[in-house]
C-alpha positions in Angstrom: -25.5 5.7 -59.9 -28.8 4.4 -58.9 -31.8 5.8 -59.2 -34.5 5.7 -57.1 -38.5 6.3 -57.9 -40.4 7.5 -54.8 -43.3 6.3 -53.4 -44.5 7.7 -50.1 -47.7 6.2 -48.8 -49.9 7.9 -46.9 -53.7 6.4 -45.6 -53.4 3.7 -48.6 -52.6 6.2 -51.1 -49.3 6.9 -53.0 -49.0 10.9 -52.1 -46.6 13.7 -52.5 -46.2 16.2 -49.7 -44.1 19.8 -50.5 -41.4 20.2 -47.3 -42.8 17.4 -45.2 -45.7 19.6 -45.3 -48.6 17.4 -44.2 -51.2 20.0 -45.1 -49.8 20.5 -48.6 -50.2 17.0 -50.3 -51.3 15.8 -54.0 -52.2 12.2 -54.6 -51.8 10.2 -57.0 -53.6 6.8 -56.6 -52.8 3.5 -55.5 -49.2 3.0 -54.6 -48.9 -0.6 -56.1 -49.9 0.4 -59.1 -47.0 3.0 -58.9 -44.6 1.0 -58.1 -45.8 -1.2 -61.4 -45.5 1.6 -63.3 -41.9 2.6 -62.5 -40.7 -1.0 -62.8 -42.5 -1.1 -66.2 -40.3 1.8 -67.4 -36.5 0.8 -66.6 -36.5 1.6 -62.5 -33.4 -0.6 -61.1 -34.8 -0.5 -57.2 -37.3 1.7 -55.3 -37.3 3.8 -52.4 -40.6 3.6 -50.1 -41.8 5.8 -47.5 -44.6 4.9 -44.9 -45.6 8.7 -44.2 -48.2 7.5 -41.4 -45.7 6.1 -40.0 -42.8 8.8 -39.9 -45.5 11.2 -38.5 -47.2 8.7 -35.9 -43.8 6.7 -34.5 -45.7 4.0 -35.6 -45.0 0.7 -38.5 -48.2 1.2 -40.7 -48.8 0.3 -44.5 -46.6 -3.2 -44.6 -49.4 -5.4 -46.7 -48.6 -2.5 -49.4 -45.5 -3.0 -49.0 -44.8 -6.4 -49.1 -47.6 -6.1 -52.5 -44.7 -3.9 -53.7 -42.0 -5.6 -53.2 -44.1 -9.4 -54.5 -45.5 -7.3 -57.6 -42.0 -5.4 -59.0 -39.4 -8.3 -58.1 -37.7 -4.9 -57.5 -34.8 -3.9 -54.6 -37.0 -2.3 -52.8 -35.5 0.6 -49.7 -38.3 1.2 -47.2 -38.3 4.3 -44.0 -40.6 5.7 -42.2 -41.5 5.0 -38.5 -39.4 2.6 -38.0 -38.5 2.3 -34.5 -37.9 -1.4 -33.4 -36.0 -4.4 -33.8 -39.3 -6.4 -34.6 -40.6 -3.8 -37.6 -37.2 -4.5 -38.9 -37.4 -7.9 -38.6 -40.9 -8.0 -40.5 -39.3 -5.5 -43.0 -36.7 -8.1 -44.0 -39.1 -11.1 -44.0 -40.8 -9.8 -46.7 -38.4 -9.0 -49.1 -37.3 -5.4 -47.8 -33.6 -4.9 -49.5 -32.6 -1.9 -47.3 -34.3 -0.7 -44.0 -33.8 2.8 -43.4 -34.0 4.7 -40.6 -34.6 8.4 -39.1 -35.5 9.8 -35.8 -34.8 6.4 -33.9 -31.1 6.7 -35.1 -31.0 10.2 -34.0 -32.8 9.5 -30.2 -31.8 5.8 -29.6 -27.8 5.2 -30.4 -28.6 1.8 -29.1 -31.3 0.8 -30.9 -29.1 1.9 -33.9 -25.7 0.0 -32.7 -28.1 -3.3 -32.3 -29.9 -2.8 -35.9 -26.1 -2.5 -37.4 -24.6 -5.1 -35.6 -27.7 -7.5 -36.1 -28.7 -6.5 -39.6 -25.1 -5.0 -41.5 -25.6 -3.3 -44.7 -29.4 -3.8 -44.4 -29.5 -0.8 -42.5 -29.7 2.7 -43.7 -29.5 6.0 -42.0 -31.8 9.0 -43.4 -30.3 12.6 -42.5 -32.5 15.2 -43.1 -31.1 18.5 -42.9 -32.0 21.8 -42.5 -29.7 24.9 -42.2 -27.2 22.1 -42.2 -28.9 21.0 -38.7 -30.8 17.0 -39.0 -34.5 17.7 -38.5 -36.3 14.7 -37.0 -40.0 13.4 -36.2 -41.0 13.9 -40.0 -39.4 17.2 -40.3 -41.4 18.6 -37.8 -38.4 19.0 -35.3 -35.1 20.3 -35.9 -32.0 19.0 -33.7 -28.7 21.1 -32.5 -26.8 17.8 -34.1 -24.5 18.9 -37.1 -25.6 17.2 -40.2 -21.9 16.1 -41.3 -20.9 15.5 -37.8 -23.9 13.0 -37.1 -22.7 11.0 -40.9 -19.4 10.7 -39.2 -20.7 9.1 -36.1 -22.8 6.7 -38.0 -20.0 5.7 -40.1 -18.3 5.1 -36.9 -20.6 2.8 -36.0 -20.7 0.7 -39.3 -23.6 2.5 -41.0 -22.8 1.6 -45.0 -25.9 3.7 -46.4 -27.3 7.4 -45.9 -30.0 8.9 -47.6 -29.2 12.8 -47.1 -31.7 15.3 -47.9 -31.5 18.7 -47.7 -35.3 19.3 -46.9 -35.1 23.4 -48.1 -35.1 21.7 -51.3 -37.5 19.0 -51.2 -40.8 18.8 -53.4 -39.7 22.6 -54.5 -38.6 21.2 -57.8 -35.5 23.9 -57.8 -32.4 21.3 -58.2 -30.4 19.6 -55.2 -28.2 20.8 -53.0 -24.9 20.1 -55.0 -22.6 22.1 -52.2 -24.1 20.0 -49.2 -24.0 17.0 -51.1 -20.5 17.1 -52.6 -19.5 18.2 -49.0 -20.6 15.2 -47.6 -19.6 12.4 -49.9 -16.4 14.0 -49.9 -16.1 13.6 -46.4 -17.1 10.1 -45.2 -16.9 6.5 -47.3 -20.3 5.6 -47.0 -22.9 5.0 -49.8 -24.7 8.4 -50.1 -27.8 8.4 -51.9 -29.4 11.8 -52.9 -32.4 13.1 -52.1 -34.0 16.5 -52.7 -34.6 18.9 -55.1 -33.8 16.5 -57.7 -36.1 18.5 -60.8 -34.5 17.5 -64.6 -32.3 15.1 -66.2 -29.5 17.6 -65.9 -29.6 17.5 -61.7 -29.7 14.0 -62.1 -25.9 13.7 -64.8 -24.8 16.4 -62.4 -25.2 14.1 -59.6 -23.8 11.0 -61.1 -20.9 12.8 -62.0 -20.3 13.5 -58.3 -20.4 10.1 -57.9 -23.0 10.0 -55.7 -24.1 6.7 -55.2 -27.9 7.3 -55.3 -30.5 10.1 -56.4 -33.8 9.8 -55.2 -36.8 10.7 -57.6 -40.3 12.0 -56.3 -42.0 14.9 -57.7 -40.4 15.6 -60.6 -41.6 12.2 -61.6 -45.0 12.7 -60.9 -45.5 16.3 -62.0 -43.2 15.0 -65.9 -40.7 17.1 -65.1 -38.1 14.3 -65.6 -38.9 11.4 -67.8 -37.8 8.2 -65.9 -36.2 6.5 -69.3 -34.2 9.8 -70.2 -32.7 10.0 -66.7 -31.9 6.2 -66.5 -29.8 6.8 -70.3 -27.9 9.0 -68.3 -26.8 7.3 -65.5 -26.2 4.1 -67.4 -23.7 5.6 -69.8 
């Protein structure tokens, strides 16, 4: 399983927000640096979020990321705001591994179908879920589309990747949603990477014993709950 350190960027800073909550936010300096630091200890790859972007529809913050992805040498998975052809395009020139993507795949099946067909296992689809409904437009919005229904439709349409999170669970530091996410690698043969609630070292063997394919990292990183070397030992048994 790998593991992935978040970094969600937000006005230059690397930030963590509790539930998508825009109001409830703690900072925690420059993102770069971050990302330096995580590399420093063990991290294999990277997940990136451009939260001005998620919130505004628009691609903001790519000169940090591209610093990022120069400064680590590091895979490097990148959402938020994503909503064209071109931002994937500039994504991938410089150096993005995996370009993932949220609303737009939810509202535009087209825009989706072209991304897959164009860019293959490059793409990745974020479902964020919420009373086992996908929530959309940075959480704000919740959809009457079924959480495993819409996985099967994307694997239908060659989507290799998801990033599920079950945002009840997110920045609460009170474990993942095992149920959920046993439910849905169970049920489709894409890669499903775990995001969410991920708190201790425990959540994180618990999870690579599902054989879930990824676990996201964010607050329990930042706040020492989880000590990134311990939790790499684990999955690299």
């Amino acid at each position: 399983m790998i593991l992935y350190p978040a970094i969600d960027i937000r006005d230059g800073k690397c930030v963590r927000l509790i539930q998508g909550d825009y109001g409830k936010q703690n900072t925690y300096g420059d993102p770069v640096e971050m990302a330096q630091k995580w590399a420093n200890k063990g991290a294999e790859a990277l997940h990136v979020v451009d939260l001005d972007g998620a919130l505004e529809g628009t691609f903001k913050n790519l000169r940090i990321i591209q610093s990022i992805v120069e400064t680590t040498m590091l895979p490097v998975q990148v959402g938020g705001g994503i909503r064209s052809i071109e931002a994937i395009e500039k994504l991938v020139e410089i150096g993005v591994s995996r370009v993932i993507l949220g609303t737009a795949a939810i509202k535009d099946r087209g825009f989706l179908q072209a991304a897959v067909e164009r860019f293959k296992e490059t793409i990745a689809v974020s479902i964020d879920a919420k009373n086992g409904y996908v929530a959309t437009n940075g959480w704000t919005k919740t959809s009457d589309l079924k959480a495993l229904d819409f996985a099967k439709q994307l694997e239908e349409i060659g989507v290799q990747t998801i990033v599920y999170t079950d945002i009840a669970k997110d920045g609460m530091l009170a474990g993942p949603n095992f149920r959920e996410l046993e439910k849905m690698n169970e049920h489709v043969s894409m890669n499903v990477i775990a995001s969410g609630g991920v708190t201790t070292v425990s959540d994180v063997q618990q999870l690579a014993q599902r054989n879930v394919y990824g676990a996201i990292v964010g607050k329990a990183l930042y706040t020492g709950n989880i000590n990134l070397e311990d939790a790499l030992k684990e999955v690299n048994v």
